[in-house]
C-alpha positions as CSV (number, residue, x, y, z in Angstrom):
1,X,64.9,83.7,142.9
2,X,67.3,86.0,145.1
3,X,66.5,89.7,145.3
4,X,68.5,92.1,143.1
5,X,71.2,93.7,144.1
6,X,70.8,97.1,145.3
7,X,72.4,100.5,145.2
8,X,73.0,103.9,145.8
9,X,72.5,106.7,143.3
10,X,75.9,108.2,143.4
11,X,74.4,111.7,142.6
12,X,71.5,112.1,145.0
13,X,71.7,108.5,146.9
14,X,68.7,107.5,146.6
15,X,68.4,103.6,146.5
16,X,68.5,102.1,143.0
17,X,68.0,98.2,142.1
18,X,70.3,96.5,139.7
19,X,67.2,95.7,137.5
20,X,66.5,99.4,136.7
21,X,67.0,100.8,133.5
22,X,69.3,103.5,134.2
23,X,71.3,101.6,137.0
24,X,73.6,102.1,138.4
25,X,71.6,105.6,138.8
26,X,67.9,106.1,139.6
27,X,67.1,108.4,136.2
28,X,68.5,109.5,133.3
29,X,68.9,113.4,135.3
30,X,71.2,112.1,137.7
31,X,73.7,110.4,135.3
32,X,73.4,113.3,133.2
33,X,74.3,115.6,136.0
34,X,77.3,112.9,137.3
35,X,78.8,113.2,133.4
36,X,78.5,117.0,134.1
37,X,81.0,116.3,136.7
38,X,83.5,114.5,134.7
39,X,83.6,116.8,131.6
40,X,83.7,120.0,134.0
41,X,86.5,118.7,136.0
42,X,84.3,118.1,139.4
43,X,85.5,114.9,139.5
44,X,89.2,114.0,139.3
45,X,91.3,110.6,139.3
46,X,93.4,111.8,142.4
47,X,95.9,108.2,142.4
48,X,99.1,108.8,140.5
49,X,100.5,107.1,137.2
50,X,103.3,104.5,138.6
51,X,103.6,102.8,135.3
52,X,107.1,103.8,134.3
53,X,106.3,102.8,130.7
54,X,103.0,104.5,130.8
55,X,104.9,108.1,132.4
56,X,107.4,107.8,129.4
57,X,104.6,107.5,126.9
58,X,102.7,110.3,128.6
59,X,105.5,112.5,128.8
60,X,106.1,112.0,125.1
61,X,103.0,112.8,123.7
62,X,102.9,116.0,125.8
63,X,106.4,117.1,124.3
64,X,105.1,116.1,120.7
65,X,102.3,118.4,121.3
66,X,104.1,121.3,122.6
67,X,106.9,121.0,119.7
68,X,104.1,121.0,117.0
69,X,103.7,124.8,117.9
70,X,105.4,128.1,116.9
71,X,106.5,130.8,119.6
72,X,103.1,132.4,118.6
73,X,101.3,129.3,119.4
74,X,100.6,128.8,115.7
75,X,100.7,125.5,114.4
């Protein structure tokens, strides 16, 4: 039987096997604290968008949304 494959908590590093529950974290606090990240903005996908397709749709959606408002920001 090989050995699982092992880890590092991405929030406090501490060494997590695959076969732990709350892999690829060591507890349920640190991947709590890790989606804290996200949803506050700590954490940011820093590669841009090359899709030309995917930049058009973006951009589209963002117009939609600013057009569905008045001057006063009123919808």
């Amino acid at each position: 039987m090989p050995n699982p494959k092992a880890l590092f908590c991405p929030t406090c590093r501490k060494v997590v096997l695959a076969t732990d529950p709350d892999f690829p974290f060591c507890s349920d606090r640190c991947r709590i604290l890790d989606l804290g990240k996200w949803a506050s903005g700590g954490y940011v996908i820093s590669s841009p968008v090359h899709d030309p397709d995917l930049l058009d749709e973006l951009e589209g959606l963002q117009h939609r949304g600013q057009s569905s408002t008045n001057e006063d920001g009123d919808r």
